[in-house]
C-alpha positions as CSV (number, residue, x, y, z in Angstrom):
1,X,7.9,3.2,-3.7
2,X,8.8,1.3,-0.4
3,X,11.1,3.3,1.4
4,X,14.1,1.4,3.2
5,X,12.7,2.7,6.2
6,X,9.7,1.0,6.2
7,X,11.3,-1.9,5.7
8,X,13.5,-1.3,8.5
9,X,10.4,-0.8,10.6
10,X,8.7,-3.9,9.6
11,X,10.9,-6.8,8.8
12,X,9.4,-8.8,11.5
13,X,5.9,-8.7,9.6
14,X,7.9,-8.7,6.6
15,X,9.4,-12.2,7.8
16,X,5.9,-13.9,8.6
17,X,4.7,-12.8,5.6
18,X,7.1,-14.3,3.8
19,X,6.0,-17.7,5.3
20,X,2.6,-17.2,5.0
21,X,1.1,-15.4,8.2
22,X,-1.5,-13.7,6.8
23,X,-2.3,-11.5,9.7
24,X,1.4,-10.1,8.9
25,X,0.3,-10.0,5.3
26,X,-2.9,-8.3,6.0
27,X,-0.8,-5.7,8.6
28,X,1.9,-5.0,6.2
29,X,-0.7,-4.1,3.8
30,X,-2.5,-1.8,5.7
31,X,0.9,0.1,6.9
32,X,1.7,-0.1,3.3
33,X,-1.4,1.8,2.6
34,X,-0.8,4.4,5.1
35,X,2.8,4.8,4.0
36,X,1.5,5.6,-0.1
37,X,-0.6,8.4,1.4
38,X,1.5,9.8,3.6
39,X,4.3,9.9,1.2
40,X,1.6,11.3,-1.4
41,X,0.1,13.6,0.2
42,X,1.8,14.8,3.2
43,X,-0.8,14.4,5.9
44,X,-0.7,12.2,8.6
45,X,-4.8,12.9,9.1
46,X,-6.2,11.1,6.1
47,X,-9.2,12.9,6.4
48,X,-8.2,16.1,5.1
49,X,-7.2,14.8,1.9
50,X,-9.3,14.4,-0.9
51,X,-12.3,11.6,-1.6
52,X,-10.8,10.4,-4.3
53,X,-7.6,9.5,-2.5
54,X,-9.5,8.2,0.3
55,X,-11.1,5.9,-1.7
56,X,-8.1,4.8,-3.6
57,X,-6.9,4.5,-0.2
58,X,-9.9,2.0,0.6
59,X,-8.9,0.0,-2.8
60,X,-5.5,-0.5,-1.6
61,X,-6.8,-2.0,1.8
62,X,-9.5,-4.2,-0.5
63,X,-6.5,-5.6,-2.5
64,X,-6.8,-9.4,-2.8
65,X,-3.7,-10.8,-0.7
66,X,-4.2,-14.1,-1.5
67,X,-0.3,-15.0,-1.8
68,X,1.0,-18.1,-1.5
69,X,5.0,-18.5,-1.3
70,X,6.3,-19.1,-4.4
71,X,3.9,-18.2,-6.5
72,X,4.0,-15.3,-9.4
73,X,2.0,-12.5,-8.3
74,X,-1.0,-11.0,-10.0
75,X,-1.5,-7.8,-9.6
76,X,-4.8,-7.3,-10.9
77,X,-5.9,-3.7,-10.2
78,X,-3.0,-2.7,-8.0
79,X,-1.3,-0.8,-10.3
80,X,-4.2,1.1,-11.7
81,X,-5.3,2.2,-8.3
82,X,-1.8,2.8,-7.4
83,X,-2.0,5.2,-10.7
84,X,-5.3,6.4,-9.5
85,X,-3.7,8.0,-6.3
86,X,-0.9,9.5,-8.3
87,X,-3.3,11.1,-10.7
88,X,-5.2,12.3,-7.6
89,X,-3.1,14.1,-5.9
90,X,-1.5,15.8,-9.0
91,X,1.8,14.6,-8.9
92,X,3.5,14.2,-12.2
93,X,7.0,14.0,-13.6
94,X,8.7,16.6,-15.7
């Protein structure tokens, strides 16, 4: 779900986080967040999409970041409000 463009966009962030800066961890979330809606929705003014995705949105940006290098990741409700935004904005497989 990470394009290689955001990537490309923020591998100095991505680099700090990697050791730990959590203001780069806390700004790559954030553009993270933007970049799910934008790619789910289509809008680049998040308040004309639904409430639901707004506040799946807000979830996202609430995510516990609490990484430490090295460690396995828990991903606690990530993926269901990941799921959450999908379901929201109607977008299915078929």
């Amino acid at each position: 779900m990470i394009s290689s463009k955001f990537v490309e966009n923020h591998l100095d962030e991505i680099a700090k986080a990697a050791t730990g800066d959590e203001k780069a961890i806390q700004a790559l979330k954030a553009a993270l967040a933007e970049d799910i809606l934008l790619t789910v929705t289509g809008e680049t003014d998040f308040s004309n999409v639904k409430q639901e995705i707004q506040d799946l949105h807000n979830q996202l940006l609430e995510f516990d970041t609490d990484i430490k290098v090295g460690a396995e990741l828990e991903t606690g409700d990530f993926h269901t409000a990941a799921q959450g935004i999908v379901d929201a904005a109607g977008m299915t497989v078929d």
